[in-house]
C-alpha positions as a Markdown table, in Angstrom:
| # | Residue | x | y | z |
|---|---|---|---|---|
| 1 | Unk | -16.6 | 1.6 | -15.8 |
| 2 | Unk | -15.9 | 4.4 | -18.2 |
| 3 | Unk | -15.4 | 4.0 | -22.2 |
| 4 | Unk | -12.1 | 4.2 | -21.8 |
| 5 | Unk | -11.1 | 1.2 | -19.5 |
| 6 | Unk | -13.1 | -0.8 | -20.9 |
| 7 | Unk | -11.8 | -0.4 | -24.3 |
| 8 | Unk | -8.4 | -1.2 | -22.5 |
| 9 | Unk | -9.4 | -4.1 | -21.1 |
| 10 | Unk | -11.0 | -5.6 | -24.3 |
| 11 | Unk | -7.6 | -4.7 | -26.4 |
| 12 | Unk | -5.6 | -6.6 | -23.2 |
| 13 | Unk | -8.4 | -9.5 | -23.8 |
| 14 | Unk | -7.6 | -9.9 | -27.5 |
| 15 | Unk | -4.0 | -9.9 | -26.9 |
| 16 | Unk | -4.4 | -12.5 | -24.2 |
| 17 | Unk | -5.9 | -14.8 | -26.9 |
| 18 | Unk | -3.7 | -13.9 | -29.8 |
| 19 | Unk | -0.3 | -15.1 | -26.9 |
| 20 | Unk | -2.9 | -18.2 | -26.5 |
| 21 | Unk | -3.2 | -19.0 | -30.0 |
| 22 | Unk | 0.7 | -18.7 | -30.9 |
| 23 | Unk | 1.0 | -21.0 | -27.7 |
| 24 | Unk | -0.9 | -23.7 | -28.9 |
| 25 | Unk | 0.3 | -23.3 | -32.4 |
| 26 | Unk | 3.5 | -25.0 | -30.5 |
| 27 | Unk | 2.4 | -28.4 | -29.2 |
| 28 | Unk | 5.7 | -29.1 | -27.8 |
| 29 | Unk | 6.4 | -25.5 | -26.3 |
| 30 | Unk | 8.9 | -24.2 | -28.6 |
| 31 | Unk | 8.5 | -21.7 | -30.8 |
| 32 | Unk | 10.1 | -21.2 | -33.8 |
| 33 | Unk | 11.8 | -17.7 | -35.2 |
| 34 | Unk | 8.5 | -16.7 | -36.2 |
| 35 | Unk | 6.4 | -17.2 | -33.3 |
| 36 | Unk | 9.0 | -16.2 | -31.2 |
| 37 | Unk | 8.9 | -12.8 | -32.7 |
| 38 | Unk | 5.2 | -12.3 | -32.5 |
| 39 | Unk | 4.9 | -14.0 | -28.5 |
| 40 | Unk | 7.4 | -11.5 | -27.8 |
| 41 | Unk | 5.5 | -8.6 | -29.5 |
| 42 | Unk | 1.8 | -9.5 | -28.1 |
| 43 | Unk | 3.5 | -9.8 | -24.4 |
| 44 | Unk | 5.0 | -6.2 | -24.7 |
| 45 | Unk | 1.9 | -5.0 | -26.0 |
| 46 | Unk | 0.0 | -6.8 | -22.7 |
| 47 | Unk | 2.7 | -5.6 | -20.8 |
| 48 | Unk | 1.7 | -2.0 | -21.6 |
| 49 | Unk | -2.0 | -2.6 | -22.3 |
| 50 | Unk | -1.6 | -4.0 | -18.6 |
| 51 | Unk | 0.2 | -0.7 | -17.1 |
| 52 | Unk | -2.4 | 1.5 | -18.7 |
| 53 | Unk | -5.4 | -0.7 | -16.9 |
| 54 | Unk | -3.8 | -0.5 | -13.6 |
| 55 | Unk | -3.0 | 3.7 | -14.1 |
| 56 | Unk | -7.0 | 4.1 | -15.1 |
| 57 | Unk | -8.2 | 2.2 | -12.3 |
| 58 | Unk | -5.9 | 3.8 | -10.0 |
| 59 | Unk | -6.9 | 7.4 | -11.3 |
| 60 | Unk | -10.6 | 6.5 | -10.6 |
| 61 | Unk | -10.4 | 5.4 | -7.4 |
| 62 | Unk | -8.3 | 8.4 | -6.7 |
| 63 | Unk | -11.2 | 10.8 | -8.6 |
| 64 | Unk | -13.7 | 9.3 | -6.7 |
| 65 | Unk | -12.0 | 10.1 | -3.1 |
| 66 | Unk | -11.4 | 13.7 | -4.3 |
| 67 | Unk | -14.9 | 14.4 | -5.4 |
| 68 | Unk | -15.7 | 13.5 | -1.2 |
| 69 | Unk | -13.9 | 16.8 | -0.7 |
| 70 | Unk | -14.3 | 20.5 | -2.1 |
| 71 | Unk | -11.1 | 22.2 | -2.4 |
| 72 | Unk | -11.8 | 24.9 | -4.5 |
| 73 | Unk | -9.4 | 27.5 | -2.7 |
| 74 | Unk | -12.8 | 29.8 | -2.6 |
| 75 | Unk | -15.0 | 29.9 | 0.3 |
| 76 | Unk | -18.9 | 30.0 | -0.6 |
| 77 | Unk | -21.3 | 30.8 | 2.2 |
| 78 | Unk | -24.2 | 28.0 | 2.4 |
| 79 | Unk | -27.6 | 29.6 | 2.2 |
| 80 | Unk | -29.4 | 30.9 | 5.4 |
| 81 | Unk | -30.9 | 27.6 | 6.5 |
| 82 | Unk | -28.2 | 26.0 | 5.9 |
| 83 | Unk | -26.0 | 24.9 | 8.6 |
| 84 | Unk | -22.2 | 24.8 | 7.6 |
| 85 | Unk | -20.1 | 21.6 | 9.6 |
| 86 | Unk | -17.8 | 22.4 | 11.7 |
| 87 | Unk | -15.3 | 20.1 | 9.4 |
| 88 | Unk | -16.3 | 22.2 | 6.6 |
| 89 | Unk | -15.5 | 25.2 | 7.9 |
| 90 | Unk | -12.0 | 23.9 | 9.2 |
| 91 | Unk | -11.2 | 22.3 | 5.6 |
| 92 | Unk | -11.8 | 25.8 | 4.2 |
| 93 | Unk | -9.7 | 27.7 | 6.2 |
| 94 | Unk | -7.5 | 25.0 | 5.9 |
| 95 | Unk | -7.4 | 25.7 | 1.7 |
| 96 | Unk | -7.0 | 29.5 | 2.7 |
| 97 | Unk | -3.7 | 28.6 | 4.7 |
| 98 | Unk | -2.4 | 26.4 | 1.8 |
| 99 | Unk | -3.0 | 29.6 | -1.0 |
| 100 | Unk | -2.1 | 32.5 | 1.5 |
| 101 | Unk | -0.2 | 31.4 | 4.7 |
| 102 | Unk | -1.3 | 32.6 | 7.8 |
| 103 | Unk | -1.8 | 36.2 | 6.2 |
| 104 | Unk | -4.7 | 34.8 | 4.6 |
| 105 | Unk | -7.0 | 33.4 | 7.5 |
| 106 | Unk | -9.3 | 35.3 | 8.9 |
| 107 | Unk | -9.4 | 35.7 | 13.0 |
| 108 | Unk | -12.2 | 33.5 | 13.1 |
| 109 | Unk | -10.2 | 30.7 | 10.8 |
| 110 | Unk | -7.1 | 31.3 | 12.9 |
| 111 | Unk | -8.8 | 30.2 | 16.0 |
| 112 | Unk | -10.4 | 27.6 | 14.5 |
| 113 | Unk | -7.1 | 25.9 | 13.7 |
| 114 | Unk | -5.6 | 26.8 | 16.9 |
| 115 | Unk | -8.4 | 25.4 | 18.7 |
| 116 | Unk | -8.1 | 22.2 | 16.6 |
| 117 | Unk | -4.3 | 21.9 | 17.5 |
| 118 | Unk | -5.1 | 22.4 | 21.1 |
| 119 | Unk | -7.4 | 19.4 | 20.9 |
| 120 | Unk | -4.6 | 17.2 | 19.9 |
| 121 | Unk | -3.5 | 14.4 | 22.8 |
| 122 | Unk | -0.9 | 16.0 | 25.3 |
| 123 | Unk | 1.7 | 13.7 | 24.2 |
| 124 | Unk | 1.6 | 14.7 | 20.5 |
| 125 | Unk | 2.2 | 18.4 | 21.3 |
| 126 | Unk | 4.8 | 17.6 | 24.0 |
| 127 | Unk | 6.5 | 15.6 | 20.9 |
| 128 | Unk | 6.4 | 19.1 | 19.4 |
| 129 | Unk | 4.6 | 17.6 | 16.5 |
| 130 | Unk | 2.5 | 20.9 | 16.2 |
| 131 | Unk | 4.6 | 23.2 | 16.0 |
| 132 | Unk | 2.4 | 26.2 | 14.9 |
| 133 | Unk | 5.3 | 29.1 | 16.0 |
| 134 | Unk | 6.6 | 27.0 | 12.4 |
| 135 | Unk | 3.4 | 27.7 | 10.8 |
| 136 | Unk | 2.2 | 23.9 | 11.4 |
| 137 | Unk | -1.1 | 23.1 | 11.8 |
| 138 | Unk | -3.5 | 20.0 | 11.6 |
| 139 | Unk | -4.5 | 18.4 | 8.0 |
| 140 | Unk | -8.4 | 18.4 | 8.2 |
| 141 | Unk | -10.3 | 15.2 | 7.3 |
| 142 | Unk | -10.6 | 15.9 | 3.9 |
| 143 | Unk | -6.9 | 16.8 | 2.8 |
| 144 | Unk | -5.6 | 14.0 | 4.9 |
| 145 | Unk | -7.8 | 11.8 | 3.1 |
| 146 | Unk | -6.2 | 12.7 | 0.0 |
| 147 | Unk | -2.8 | 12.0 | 1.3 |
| 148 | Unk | -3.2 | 8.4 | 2.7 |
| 149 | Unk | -5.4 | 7.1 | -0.4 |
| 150 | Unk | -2.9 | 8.5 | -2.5 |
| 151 | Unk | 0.1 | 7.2 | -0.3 |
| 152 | Unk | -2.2 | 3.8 | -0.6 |
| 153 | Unk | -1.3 | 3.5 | -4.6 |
| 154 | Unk | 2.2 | 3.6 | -3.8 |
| 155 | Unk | 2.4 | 0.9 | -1.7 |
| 156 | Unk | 2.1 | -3.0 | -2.2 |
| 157 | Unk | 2.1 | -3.2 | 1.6 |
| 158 | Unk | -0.3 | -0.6 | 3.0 |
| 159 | Unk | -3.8 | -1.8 | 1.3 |
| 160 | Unk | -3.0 | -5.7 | 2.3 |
| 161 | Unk | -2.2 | -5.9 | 5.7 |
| 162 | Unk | -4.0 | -4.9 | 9.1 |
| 163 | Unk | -3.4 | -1.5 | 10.0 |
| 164 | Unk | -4.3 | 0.1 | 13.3 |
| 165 | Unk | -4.6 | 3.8 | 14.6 |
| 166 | Unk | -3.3 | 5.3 | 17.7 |
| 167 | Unk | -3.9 | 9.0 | 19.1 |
| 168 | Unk | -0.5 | 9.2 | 20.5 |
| 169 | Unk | 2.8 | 7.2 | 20.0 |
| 170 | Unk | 3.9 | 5.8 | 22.8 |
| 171 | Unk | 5.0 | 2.5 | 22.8 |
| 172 | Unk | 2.1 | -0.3 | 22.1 |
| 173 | Unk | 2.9 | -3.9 | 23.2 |
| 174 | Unk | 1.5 | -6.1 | 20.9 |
| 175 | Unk | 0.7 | -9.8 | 22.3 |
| 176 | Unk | 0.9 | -12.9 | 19.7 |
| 177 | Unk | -0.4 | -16.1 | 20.7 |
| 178 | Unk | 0.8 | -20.2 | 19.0 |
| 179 | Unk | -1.4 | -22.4 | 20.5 |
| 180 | Unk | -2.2 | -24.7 | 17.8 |
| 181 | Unk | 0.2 | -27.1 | 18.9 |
| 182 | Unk | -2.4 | -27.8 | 22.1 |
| 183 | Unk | -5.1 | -30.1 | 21.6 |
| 184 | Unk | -8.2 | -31.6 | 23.7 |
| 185 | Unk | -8.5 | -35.0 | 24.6 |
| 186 | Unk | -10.9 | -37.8 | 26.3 |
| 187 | Unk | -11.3 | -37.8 | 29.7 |
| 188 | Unk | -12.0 | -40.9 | 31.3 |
| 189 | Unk | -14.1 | -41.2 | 34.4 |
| 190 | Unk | -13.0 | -40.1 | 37.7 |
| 191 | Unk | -10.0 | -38.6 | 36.2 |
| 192 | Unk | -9.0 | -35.1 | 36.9 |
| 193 | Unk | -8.4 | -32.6 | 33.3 |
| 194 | Unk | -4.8 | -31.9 | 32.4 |
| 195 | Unk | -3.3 | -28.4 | 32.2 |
| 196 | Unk | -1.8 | -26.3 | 29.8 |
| 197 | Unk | -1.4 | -22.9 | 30.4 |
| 198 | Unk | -1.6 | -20.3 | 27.4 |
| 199 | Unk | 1.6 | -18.7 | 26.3 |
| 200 | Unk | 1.2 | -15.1 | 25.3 |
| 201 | Unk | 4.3 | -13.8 | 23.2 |
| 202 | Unk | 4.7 | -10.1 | 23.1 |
| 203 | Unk | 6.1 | -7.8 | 20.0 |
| 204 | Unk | 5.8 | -4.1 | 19.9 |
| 205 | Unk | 5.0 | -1.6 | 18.1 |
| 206 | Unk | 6.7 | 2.2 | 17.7 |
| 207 | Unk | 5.8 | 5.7 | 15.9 |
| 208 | Unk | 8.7 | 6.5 | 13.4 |
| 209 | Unk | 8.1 | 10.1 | 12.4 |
| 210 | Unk | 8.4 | 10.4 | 8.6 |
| 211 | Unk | 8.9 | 12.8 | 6.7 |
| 212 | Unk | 8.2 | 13.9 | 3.1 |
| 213 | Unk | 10.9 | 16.4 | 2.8 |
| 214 | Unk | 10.0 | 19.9 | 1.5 |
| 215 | Unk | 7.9 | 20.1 | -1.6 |
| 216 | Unk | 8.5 | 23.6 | -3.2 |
| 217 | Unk | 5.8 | 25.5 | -4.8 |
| 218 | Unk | 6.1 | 28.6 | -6.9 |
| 219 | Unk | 3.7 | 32.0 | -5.5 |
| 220 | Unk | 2.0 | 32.1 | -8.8 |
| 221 | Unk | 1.3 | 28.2 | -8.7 |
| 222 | Unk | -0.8 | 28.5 | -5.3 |
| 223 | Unk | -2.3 | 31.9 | -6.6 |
| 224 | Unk | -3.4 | 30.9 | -9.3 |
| 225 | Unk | -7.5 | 30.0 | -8.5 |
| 226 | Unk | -7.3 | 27.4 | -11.6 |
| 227 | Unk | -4.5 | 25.3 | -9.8 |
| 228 | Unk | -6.2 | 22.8 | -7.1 |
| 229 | Unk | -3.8 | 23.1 | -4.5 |
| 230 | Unk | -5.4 | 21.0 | -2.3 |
| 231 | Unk | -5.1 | 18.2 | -4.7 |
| 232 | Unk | -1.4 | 18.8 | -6.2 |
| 233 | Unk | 0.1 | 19.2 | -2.8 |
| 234 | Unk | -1.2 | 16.3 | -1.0 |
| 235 | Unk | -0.8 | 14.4 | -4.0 |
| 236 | Unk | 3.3 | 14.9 | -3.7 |
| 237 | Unk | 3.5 | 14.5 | -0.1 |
| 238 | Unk | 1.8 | 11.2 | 0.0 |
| 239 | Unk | 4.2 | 9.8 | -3.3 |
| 240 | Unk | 7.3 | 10.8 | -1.1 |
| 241 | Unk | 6.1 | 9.3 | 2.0 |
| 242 | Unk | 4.8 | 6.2 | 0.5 |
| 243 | Unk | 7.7 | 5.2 | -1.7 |
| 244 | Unk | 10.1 | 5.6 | 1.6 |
| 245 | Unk | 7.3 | 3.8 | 4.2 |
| 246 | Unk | 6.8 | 0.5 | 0.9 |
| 247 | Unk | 10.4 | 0.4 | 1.3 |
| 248 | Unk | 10.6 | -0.1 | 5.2 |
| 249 | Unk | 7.2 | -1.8 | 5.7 |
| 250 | Unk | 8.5 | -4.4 | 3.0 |
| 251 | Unk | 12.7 | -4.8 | 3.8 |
| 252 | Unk | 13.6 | -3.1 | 6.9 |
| 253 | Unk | 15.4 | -3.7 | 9.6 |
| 254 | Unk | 13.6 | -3.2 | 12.4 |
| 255 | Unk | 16.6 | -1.2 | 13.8 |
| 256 | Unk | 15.1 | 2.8 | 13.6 |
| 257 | Unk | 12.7 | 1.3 | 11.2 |
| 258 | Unk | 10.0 | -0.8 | 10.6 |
| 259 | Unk | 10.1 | -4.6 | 10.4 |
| 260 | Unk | 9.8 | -5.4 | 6.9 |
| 261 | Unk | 7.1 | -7.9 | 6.0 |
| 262 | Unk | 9.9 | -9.7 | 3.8 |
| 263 | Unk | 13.3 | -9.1 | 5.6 |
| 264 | Unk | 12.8 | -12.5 | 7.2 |
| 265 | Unk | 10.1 | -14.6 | 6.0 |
| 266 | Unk | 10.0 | -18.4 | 6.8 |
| 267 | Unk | 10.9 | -20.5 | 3.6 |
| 268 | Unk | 8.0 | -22.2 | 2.0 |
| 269 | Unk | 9.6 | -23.5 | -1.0 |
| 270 | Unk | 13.2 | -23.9 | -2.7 |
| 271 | Unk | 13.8 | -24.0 | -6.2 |
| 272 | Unk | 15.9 | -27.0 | -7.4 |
| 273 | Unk | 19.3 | -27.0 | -9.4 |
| 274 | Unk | 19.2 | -24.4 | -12.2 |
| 275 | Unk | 16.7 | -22.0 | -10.8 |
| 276 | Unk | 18.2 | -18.3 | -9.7 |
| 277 | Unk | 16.8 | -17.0 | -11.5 |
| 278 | Unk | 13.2 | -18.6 | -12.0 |
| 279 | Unk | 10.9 | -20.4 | -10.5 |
| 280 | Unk | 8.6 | -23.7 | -11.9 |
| 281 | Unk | 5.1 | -24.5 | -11.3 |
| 282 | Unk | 5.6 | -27.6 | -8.9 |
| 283 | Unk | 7.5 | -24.7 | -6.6 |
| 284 | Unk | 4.6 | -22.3 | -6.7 |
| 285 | Unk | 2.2 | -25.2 | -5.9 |
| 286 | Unk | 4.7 | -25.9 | -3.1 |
| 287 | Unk | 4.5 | -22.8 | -1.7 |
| 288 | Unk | 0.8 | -22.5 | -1.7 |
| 289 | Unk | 0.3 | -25.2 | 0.5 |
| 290 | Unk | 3.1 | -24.6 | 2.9 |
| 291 | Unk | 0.8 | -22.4 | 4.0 |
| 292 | Unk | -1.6 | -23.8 | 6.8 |
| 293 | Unk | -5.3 | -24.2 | 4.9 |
| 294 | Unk | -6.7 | -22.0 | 7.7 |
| 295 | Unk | -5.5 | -18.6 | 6.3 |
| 296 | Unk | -6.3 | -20.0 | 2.7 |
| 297 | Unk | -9.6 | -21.1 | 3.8 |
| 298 | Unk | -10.9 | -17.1 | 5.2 |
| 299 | Unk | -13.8 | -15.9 | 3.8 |
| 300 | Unk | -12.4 | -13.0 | 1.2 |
| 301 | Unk | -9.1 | -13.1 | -0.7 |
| 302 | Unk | -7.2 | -13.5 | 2.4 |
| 303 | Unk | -4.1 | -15.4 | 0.8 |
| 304 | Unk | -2.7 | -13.2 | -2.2 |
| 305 | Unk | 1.0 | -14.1 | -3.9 |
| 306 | Unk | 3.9 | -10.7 | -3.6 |
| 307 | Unk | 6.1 | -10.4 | -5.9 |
| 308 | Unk | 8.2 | -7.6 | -8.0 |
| 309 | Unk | 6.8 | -6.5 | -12.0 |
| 310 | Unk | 10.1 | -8.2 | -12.7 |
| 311 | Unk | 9.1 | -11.6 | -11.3 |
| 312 | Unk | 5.9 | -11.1 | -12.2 |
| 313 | Unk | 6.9 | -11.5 | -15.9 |
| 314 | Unk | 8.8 | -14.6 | -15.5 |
| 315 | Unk | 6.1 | -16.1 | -13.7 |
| 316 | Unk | 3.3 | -15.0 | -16.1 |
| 317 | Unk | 5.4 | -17.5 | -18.6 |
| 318 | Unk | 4.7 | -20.4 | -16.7 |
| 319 | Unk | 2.0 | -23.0 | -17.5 |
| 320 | Unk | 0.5 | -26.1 | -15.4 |
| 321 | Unk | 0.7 | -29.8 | -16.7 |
| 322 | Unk | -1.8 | -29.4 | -18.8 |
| 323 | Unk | -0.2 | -26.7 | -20.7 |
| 324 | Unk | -2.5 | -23.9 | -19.1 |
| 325 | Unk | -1.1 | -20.7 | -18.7 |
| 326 | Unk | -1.1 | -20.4 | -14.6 |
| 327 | Unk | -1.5 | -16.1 | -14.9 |
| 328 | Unk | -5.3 | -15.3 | -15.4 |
| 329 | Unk | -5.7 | -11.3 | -17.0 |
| 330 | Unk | -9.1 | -10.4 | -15.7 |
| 331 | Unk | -11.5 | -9.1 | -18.1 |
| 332 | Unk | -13.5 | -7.1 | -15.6 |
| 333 | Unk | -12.7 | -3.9 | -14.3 |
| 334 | Unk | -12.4 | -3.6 | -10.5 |
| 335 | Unk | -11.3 | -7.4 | -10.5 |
| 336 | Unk | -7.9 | -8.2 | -10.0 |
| 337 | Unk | -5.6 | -10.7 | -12.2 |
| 338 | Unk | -5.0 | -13.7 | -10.5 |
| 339 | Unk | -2.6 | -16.6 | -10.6 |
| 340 | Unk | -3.5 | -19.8 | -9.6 |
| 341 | Unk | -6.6 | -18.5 | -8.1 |
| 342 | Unk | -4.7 | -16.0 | -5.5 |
| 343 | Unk | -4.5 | -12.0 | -6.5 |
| 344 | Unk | -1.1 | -10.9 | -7.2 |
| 345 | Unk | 0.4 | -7.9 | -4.9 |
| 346 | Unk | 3.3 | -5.9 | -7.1 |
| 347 | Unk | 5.6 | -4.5 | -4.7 |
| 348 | Unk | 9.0 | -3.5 | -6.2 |
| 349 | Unk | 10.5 | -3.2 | -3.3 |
| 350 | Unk | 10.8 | -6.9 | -3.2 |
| 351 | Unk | 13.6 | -8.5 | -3.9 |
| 352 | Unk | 14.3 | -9.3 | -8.0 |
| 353 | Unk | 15.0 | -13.4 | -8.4 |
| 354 | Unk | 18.4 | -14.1 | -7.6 |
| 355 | Unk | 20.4 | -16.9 | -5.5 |
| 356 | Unk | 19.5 | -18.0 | -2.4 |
| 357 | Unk | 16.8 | -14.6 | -2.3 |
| 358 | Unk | 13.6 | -14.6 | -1.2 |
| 359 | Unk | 11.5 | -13.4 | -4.3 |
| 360 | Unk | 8.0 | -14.2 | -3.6 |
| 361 | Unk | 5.6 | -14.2 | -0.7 |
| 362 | Unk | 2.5 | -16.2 | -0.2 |
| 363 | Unk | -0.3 | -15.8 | 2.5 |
| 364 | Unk | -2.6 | -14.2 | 4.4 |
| 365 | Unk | -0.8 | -10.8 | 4.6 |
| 366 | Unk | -3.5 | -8.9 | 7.0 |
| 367 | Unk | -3.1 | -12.2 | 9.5 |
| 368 | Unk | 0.9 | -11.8 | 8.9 |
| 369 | Unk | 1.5 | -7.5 | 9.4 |
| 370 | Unk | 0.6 | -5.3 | 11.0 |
| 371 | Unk | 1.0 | -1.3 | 10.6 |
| 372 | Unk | 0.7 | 1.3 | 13.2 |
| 373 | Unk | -0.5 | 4.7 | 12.3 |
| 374 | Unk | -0.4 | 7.7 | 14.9 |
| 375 | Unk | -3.2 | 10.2 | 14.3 |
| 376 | Unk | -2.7 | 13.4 | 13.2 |
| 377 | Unk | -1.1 | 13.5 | 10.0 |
| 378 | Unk | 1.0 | 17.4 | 10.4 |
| 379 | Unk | 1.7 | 19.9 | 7.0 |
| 380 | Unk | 4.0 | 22.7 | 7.7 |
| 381 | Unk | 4.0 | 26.3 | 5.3 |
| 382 | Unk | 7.5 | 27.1 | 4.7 |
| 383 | Unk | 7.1 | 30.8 | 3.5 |
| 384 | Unk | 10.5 | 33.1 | 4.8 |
| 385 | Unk | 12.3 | 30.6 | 4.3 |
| 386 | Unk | 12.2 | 30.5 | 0.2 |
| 387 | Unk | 10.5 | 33.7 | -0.3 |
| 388 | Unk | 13.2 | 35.8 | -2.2 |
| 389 | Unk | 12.4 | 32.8 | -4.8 |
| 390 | Unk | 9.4 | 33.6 | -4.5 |
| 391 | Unk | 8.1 | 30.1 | -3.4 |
| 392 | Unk | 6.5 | 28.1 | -0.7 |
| 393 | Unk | 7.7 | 25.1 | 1.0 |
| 394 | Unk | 5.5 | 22.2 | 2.1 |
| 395 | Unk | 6.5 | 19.3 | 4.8 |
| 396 | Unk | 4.2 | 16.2 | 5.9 |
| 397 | Unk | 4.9 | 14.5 | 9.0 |
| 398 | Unk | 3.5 | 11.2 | 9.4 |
| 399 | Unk | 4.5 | 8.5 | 12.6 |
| 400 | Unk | 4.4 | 5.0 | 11.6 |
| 401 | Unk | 5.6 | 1.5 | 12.4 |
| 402 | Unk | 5.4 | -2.0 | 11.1 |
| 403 | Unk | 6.0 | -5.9 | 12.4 |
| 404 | Unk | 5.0 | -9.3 | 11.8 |
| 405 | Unk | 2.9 | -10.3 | 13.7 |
| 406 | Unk | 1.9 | -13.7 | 12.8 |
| 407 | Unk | 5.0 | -15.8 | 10.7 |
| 408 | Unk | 2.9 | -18.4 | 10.1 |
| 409 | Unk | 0.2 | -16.8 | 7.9 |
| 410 | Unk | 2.9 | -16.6 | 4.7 |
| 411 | Unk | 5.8 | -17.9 | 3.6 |
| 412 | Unk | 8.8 | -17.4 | 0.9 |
| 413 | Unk | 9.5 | -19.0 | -2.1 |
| 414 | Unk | 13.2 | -19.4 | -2.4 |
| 415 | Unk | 15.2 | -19.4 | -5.5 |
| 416 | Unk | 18.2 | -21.6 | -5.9 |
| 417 | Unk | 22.2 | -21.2 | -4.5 |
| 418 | Unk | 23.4 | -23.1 | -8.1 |
């Protein structure tokens, strides 16, 4: 944990105990002009202390995936008796194309990227998914890396549910099986075993191909051997793609789009009279054990709450019976805040609390979702086409899909019609 973070996560700490202390000061949970003031004052400051954590933490687990991969922009031969890998090689030919276009490789590096677009499955290039008359040609491991971890931090969907990967994108059934309302039973002597067959249900799964619109990049920007291309560029792509694929993987339609893992959730809990636009501790208890103890009972932090920052707030308000607060700021870094025992997701592509909507999910996501990713994540150099302004175009292409898969592993909390 670096000096930094830490020192954010002590301030957060003090905070924490300073809303505690005006809390108790108020026996009966009201608090007068005064406290009012200062509760208000420490939660904005948590509120921000709060952001800040999550932005550090976020920019280390991005540093750390970045120093994985040398993007320089400068090819250095490896001593003699060294043996340069053939991924190595590819990435820097690859950072020669990003700076230079295809003017810039040499005839070896060009037919080292052909060769690796040849190598793609025979369905992808009949999709015309690598077009490289276009100047398109395969991300190596190492930028595409990049891309999905940083598409990752832009999505409360992505890093929480199963996701699988295919080398082409043709249709994938995908079977789902109930049969936990089966059971065994005695047999008694002489008597011959009863019968039930297995029912196998059947969803599947596409390959949308999204897009991150053109990203435009001045000449002296990708000339410039100071700039790290190879992080700025990747870095854009995956914030475009991720903010449209959150917003499909969590309310679409499932017509030319994913199934969203809340368009249609099965209700766990309603709140009572009086609640649009909040929900009570009683409801959130509710909602916890609608859910079957199997997926609360998986080794690991299967079961995790989803909510908006919006809902997030009202909920961090709540206390239990015993005049607890129910939200739990964690003090150690790496460790997520927790409320009643059960990470919280933000996703704010979640509905905000309003009648009769579905603002907060509970459950084993990963049991509940699934994602489908098609190999071979595509960048395209745009350089005709913008060159009398004397910049450079980038495109990322990336085929996904998304369905439940199991309803039962999470459910919805409800809030009131009146």
């Amino acid at each position: 944990m670096n000096d930094n973070l830490r020192k954010l996560l002590e301030q957060r700490a003090s905070v924490w105990e300073q809303m505690k202390a005006i809390d108790a000061a108020a026996p009966d949970g009201i608090l007068d002009a005064e406290q009012r003031t200062n509760w208000d004052k420490a939660e904005a400051d948590l509120t921000s202390l709060s952001a800040d954590v999550e932005r550090l933490q976020r920019a280390g687990a991005i540093g750390a995936d970045l120093e994985r991969v040398d993007r320089s922009g400068v090819i250095v031969l490896d001593a003699p008796e060294q043996k340069r890998t053939a991924e190595a090689e590819y990435e820097d030919a690859f950072t020669q194309w990003t700076r230079w276009g295809n003017s810039g490789l040499t005839a070896e590096q060009r037919g080292l990227m052909q060769a690796r677009v040849a190598a793609m499955p025979q369905e992808a290039r009949a999709q015309g998914t690598t077009p490289t008359s276009a100047g398109g040609f395969m991300i190596p491991q190492g930028f595409r890396d990049v891309l999905i971890e940083t598409l990752k931090y832009y999505s409360g969907v992505r890093d929480n549910v199963t996701t699988i990967q295919t080398s082409s994108g043709n249709l994938l059934p995908w079977p789902k099986m109930d049969d936990t309302g089966n059971v065994g039973a005695i047999l008694a002597e002489n008597t011959q075993a009863g019968q039930v067959d297995l029912t196998v249900g059947q969803t599947q799964l596409g390959a949308y191909m999204y897009t991150s619109n053109i990203v435009l990049v001045s000449l002296q920007l990708l000339q410039d051997a100071i700039i790290d291309v190879n992080q700025l560029v990747p870095r854009k792509l995956g914030e475009r793609l991720g903010r449209i694929q959150n917003q499909h993987f969590t309310t679409g339609t499932g017509t030319s789009q994913p199934w969203g893992i809340g368009t249609a959730p099965t209700t766990g809990a309603t709140g009572g009279t009086g609640q649009q636009l909040t929900v009570i501790y009683d409801d959130l208890i509710t909602l916890i054990h609608s859910i079957d103890y199997a997926y609360r009972a998986r080794a690991g932090d299967s079961a995790k709450w989803m909510m908006r920052d919006s809902t997030l707030a009202a909920v961090r308000r709540l206390k239990d019976t015993q005049g607890h607060p129910l939200w739990q700021p964690t003090l150690q870094a790496g460790v997520p805040d927790n409320l009643l025992g059960y990470q919280v997701i933000t996703n704010n592509d979640l509905p905000a609390m309003a009648s009769t909507t579905k603002s907060i999910l509970f459950g084993d996501f990963r049991a509940g979702y699934v994602i489908r990713d098609v190999l071979g994540i595509q960048a395209i150099r745009l350089e005709e086409r913008y060159a009398d302004w004397l910049q450079v175009g980038f495109l990322a292409f990336m085929r996904s899909d998304g369905v439940v898969q199991d309803p039962s592993a999470y459910k919805a909390y409800v809030n009131a019609s009146v």
